[in-house]
C-alpha positions as CSV (number, residue, x, y, z in Angstrom):
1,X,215.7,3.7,53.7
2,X,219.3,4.3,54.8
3,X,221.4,7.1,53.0
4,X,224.5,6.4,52.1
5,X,228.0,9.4,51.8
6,X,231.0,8.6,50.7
7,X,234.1,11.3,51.2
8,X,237.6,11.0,51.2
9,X,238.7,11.9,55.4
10,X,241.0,15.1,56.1
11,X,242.9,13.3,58.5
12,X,244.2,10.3,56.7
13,X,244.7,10.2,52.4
14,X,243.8,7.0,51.0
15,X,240.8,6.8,54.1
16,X,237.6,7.5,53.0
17,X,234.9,8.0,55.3
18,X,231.4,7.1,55.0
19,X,228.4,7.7,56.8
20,X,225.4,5.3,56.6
21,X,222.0,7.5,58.1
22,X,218.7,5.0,58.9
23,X,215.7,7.4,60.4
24,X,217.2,7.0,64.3
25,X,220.6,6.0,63.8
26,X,223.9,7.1,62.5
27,X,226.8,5.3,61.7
28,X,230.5,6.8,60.4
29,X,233.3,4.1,59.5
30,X,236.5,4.6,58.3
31,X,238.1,2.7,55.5
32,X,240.1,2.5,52.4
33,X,238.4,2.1,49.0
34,X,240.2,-1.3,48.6
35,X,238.2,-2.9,51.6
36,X,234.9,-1.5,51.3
37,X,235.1,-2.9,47.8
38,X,235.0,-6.4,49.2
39,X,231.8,-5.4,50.3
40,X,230.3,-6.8,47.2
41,X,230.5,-10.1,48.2
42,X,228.0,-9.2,51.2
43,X,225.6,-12.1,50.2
44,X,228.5,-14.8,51.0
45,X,229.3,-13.2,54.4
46,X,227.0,-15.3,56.6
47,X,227.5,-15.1,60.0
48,X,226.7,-18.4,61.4
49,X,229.5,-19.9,59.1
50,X,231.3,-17.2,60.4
51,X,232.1,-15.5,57.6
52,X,231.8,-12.2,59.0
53,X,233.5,-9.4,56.8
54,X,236.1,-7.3,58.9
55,X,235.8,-3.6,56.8
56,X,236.4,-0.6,58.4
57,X,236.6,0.9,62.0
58,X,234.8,3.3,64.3
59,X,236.6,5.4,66.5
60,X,239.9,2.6,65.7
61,X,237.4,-0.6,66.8
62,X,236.7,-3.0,63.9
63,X,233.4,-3.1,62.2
64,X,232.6,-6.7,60.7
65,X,229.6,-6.7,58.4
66,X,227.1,-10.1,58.1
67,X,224.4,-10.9,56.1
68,X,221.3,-12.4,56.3
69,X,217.5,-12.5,54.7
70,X,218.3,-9.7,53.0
71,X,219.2,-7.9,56.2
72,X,223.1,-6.6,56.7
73,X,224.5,-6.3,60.1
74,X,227.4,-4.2,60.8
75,X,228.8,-5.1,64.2
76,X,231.3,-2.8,65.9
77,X,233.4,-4.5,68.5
78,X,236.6,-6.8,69.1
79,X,235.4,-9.4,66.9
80,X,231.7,-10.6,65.5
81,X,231.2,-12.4,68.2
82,X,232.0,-10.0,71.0
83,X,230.9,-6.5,69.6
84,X,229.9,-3.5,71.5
85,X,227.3,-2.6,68.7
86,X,225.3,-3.3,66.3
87,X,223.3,-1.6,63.1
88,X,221.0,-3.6,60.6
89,X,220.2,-2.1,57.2
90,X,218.5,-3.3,53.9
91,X,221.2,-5.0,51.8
92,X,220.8,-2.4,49.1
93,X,222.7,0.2,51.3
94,X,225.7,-1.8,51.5
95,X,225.1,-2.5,47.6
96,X,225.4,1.2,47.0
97,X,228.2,1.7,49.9
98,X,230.4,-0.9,47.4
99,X,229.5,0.7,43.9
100,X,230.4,3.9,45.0
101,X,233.7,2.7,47.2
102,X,234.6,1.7,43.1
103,X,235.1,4.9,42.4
104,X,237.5,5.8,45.1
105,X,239.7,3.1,44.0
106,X,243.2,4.5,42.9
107,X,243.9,3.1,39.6
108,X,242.3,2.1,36.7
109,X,241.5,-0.9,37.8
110,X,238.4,-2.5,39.1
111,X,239.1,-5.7,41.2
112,X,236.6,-8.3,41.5
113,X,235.1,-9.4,45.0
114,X,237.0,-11.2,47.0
115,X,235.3,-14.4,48.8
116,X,234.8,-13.3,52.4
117,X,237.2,-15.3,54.1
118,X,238.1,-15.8,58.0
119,X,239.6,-12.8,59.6
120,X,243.1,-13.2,61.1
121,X,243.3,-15.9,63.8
122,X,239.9,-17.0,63.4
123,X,239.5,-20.7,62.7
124,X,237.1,-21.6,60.1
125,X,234.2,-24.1,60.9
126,X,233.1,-26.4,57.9
């Protein structure tokens, strides 16, 4: 099981930071409420079609987050193709990560998912 935290970061208002704990790992990524909402769509972000969802940095390197069998992989590097590494979890965690991001969100409203799309510069394959 991986724990999931979700705080708002000193440094930066508006940043939350959340930490995502499996039983040998640790991983701490930075990002506003508005994109780790998108992380509802999850189960559309399939890797091969590249559909790789860019959400969040550690230590300022993008973290794109793929999904597959269940099995969600956050890769932290340039892009998903060339990352530096990587972190697989149960798709649950990321469920949770989003429903609480929802609560962070400034406003009262509660956007729906976006489709995960392309990031910048990346051509889509069909």
């Amino acid at each position: 099981m991986v724990q999931v935290s979700i705080s708002p970061d000193g440094d930066d208002l508006g940043v939350m930071q959340v930490i995502l704990e499996g039983g040998t790992w640790v991983l701490q990524v930075l990002a506003r409420p508005e994109e780790l909402v998108t992380l509802r769509s999850i189960r559309e972000a399939d890797w091969a079609a590249r559909r790789a969802l860019r959400v969040g940095t550690v230590f300022g390197v993008s973290v794109f987050w793929a999904f597959k069998d269940d099995i969600v992989t956050a890769l932290v590097g340039q892009d998903d193709e060339t990352w530096q590494i990587a972190m697989t979890m149960p798709v649950e965690a990321v469920d949770r990560l989003a429903a609480m991001a929802v609560d962070h969100l400034p406003g009262p409203e509660q956007p729906e998912p976006d489709p995960p799309l392309p990031y910048p510069g990346q051509l889509e394959i069909f």
